[in-house]
C-alpha positions in Angstrom: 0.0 0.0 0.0 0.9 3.6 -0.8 2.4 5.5 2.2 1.0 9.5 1.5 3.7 10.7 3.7 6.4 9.2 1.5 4.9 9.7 -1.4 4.6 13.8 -0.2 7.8 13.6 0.2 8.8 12.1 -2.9 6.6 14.8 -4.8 8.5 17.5 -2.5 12.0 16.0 -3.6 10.2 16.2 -7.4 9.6 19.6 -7.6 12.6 20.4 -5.8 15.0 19.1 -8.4 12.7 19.8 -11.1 13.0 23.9 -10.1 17.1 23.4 -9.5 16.9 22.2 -13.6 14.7 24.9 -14.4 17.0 27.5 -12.9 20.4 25.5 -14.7 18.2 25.7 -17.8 17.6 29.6 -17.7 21.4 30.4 -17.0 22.0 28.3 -19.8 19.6 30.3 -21.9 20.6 33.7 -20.7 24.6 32.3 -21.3 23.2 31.6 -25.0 21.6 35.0 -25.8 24.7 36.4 -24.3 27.1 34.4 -26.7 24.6 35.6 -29.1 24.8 39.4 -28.8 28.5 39.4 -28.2 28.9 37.5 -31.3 26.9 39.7 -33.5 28.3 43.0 -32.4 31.8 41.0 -33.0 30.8 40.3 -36.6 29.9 43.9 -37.0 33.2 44.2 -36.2 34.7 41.8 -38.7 35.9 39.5 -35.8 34.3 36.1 -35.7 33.0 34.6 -32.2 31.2 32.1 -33.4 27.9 33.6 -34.7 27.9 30.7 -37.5 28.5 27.9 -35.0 25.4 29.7 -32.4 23.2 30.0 -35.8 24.0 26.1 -36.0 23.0 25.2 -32.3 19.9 27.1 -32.3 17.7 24.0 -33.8 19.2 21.5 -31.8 20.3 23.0 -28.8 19.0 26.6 -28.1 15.2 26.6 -29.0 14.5 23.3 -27.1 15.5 24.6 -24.2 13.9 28.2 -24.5 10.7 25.5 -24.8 11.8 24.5 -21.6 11.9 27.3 -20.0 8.7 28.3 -21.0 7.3 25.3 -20.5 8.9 25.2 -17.1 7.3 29.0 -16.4 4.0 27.3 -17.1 4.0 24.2 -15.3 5.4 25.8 -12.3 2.1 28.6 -12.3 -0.1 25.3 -12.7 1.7 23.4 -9.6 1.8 26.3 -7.5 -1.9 26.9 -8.0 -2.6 23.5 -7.1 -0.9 23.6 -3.8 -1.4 27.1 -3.0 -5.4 25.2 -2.9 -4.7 22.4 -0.7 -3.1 24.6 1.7 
C-alpha cells in the first residue's frame, strides 16, 4: 500500500530538483543569448565569435530549451496553484 507521507515527500523532492533544472536551464539560456549578442556585435566588427556555429545550435540546442523554460514558467504557475489550494 501507498504511504501519503512518503509519497509527499517524494513529490516535494520532485519539484525540488525539477525547479534546480529549471534554474540551470535559464542560466543556460541567458549564457546563450549572451554568446549571441556578443557575437553579432563582434561580426559587425569583422571578428568572428562564433555567430555561424550559435546559428548552427539554435535547432538543436537553443530553442528546445527556450521551450523549456517556457514550458517550465507554465507548469510551475499550474503546480503552485494546485498547492497554494490544498493549503
Amino acid at each position: 500500500m501507498l504511504d501519503l507521507v512518503s509519497s509527499g515527500e517524494t513529490m516535494v523532492k520532485f519539484y525540488y530538483w525539477l525547479n534546480k533544472l529549471l534554474l540551470l536551464d535559464v542560466f543556460l539560456v541567458f549564457g546563450f543569448f549572451g554568446w549571441f549578442v556578443v557575437a553579432a556585435i563582434a561580426q559587425n566588427s569583422g571578428l568572428d565569435l562564433g555567430l555561424g556555429l550559435w546559428q548552427q545550435l539554435w535547432m538543436p540546442v537553443i530553442q528546445p530549451a527556450l521551450g523549456l523554460v517556457m514550458l517550465g514558467a507554465i507548469m510551475s504557475g499550474v503546480v503552485s496553484r494546485f498547492v497554494n489550494k490544498k493549503v
